[in-house]
N, C-alpha and C positions, 0 to 999 in steps of 0.2 A: 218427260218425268222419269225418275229412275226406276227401273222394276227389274224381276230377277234377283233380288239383292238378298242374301242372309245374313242374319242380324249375327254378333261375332259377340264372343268374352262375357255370357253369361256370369253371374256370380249368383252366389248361394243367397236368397233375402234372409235377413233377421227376421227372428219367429215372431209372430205377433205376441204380445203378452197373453198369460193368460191367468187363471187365478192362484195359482198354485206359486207364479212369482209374483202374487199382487203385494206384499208389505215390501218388498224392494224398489219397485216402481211407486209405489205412492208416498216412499220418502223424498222421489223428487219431485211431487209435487208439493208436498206437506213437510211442514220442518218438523211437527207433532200430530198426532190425531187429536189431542188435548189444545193445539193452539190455532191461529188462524190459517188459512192457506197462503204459501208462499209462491210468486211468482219469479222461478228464479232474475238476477238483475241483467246477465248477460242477452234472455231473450228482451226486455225492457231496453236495454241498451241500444240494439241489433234495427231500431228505427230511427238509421240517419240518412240523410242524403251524403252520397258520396262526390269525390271529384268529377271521377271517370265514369267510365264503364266497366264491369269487371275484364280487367286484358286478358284475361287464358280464354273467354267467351269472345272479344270483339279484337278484333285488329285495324284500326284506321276508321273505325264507325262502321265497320262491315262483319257479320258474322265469321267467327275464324273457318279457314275449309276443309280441315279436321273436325271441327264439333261440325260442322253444316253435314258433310257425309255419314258423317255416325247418326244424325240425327234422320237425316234421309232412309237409312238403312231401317232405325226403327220405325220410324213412320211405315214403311212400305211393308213392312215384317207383320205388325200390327195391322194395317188396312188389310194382308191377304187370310190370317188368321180370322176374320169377320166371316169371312165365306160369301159376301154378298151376292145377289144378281150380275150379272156382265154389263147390262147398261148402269149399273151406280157407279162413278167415276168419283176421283181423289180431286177434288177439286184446289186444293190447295193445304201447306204443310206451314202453321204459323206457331212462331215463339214467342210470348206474352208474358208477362210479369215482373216482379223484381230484376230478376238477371238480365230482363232487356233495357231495362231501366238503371236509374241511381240512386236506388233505394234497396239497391241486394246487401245480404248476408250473409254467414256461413250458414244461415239455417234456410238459403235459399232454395228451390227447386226449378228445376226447366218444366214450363209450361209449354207441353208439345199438342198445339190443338189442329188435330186432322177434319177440312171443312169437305163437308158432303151435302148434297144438295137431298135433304130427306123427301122431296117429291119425288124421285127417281124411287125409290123405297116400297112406297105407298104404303096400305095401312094406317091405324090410328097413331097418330105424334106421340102419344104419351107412351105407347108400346111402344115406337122405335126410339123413343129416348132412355126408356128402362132398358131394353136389348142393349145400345151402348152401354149407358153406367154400370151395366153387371161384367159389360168385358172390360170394361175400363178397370174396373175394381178386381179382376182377376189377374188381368194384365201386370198391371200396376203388383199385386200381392205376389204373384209368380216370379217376377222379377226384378232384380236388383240391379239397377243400370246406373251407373254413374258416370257422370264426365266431366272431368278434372272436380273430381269431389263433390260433385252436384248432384241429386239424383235426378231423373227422370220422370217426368208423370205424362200421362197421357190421358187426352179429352178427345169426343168426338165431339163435333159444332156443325148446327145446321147453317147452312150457305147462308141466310135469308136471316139471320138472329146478331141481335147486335153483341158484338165486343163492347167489353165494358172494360175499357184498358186506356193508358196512357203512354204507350210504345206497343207497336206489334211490326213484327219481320216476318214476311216469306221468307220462308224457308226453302221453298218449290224454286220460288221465281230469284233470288238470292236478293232481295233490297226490303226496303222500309217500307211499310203498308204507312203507316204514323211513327214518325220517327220522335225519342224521346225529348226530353225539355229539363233542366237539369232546377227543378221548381223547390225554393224553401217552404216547408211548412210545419205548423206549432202542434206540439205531440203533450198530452196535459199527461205525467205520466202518471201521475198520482190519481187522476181519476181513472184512468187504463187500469192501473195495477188494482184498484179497487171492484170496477165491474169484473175485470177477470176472475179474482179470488172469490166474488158474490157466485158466480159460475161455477167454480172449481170444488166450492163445500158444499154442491149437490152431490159429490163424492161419498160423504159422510151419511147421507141419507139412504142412497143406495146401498152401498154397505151393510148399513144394519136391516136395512129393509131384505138384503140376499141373506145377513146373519139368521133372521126373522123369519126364513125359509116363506118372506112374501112373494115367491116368485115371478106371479101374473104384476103386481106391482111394481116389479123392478122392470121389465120386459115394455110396462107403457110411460113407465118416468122417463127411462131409458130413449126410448122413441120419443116422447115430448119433449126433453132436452135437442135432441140433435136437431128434430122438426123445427125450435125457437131459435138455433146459433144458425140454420140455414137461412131461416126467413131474415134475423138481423141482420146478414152479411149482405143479402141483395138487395135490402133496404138500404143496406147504405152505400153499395155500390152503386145504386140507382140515384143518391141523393146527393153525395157526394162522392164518389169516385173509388180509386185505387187509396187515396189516403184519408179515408172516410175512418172517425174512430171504430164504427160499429168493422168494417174489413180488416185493420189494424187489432180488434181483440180479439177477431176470427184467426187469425195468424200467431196471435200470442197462444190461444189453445192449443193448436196446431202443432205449437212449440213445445209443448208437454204432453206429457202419457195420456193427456185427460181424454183425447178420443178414442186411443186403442183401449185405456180402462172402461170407459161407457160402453165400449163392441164385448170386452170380453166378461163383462157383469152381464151382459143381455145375452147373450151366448149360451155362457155356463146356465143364466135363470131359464133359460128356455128350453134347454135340454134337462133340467132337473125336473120343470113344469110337466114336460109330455113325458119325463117317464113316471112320472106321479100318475098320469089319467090312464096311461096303458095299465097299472098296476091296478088300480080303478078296477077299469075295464073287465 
């Protein structure tokens, strides 16, 4: 496996939003604050199946060996920033999702999941899966990685935990763990665009609830939003797959401000919150 490797061409991330440009940002979600939510049409669009495979990602059904090295580099970059134990071992570097598939877009992402056997770990599971997702989540916010216009996300997976995928490539080993199947299926878009926008004008509520100086309020709507678009996503990943509608409107969010505006309402409510009770205090 590759080690010694430094990851190369940083770029600067876009800032997260925060409130101070929220009436900018929630004009692309909202055509009015006065009308319904709109979901723009090109993310609507952006669920077709294609020919191919995207060719700056595949060449001959093989990962190209430019992206494969670059992807190597950050795998390996990321695995030694962890700081682990000497016996946890990289057990393998897999690429998952739309871009392995025929169902990419330009609002695709490389799904880079590094498999680690979390018995070597030890401790409680649920701690070492929070440990992961808060590097992942730093990782990820710290850096801007793109290749050929895709960005980069990174996941850590335990050995033993099923993919829930319809294409996955080693990355480590260079071949097809499941290779993809180029499969038609019926996208109702008018019920999508519907449950998304019922989703999207919890915006409105929050809002006026932060206007409302309800802080603790917006801080647990906030959380019980995200908590419900988690639990529907694996419900439907688990029911039906990668082209599950509940996975398909997780992606449509995805595709809008709507998550970084939920982080940075609960953000700003939290820090107005605790400096209210210091001042208390």
């Amino acid at each position: 496996f590759v080690r010694g490797l430094v990851l190369e061409n940083y770029t600067n991330p876009e800032p997260k939003p925060v409130l101070d440009e929220m009436a900018s940002l929630y004009e692309d979600v909202m055509t009015n604050m006065d009308k319904d939510t709109q979901v723009p049409d090109d993310v609507l669009n952006s669920f077709k199946i294609k020919n191919t495979l995207n060719e700056d990602i595949w060449i001959n059904g093989v990962l190209n060996p430019k992206v494969r090295n670059k992807l190597l580099r950050i795998a390996t970059d990321f695995f030694k920033s962890l700081e682990l134990p000497e016996n946890v071992k990289l057990k393998d570097v897999i690429f998952t999702g739309s871009l392995a598939n025929f169902n990419w877009s330009k609002f695709s992402d490389i799904d880079l999941h590094l498999i680690l056997d979390y018995n070597e770990i030890g401790g409680d599971k649920a701690f070492v899966e929070e440990f992961f997702w808060a590097h992942k989540d730093i990782w990820n916010n710290e850096h801007d990685i793109m290749v050929y216009g895709y960005p980069v996300e990174i996941y850590v997976q335990d050995a033993k935990a099923e993919i829930t995928a319809t294409a996955i490539y080693s990355v480590a080993n260079d071949k097809w763990i499941l290779e993809p199947k180029r499969e038609k299926f019926n996208l109702d878009k008018g019920l999508l665009k519907t449950k998304a926008e019922n989703i999207l004008k919890k915006l409105k509520e929050i809002k006026k609830e932060y206007d409302d100086k309800d802080y603790q309020k917006v801080v647990d709507k906030v959380t019980l939003i995200k908590d419900k678009v988690k639990k529907m996503r694996t419900a439907g990943l688990e029911k039906g797959g990668e082209f599950s509608l509940e996975n398909i409107l997780f992606k449509v969010l995805r595709r809008t401000p709507f998550m970084d505006l939920l982080d940075s309402y609960k953000g700003k409510a939290y820090d107005a919150l605790m400096s209210v009770a210091e001042a208390i205090n």
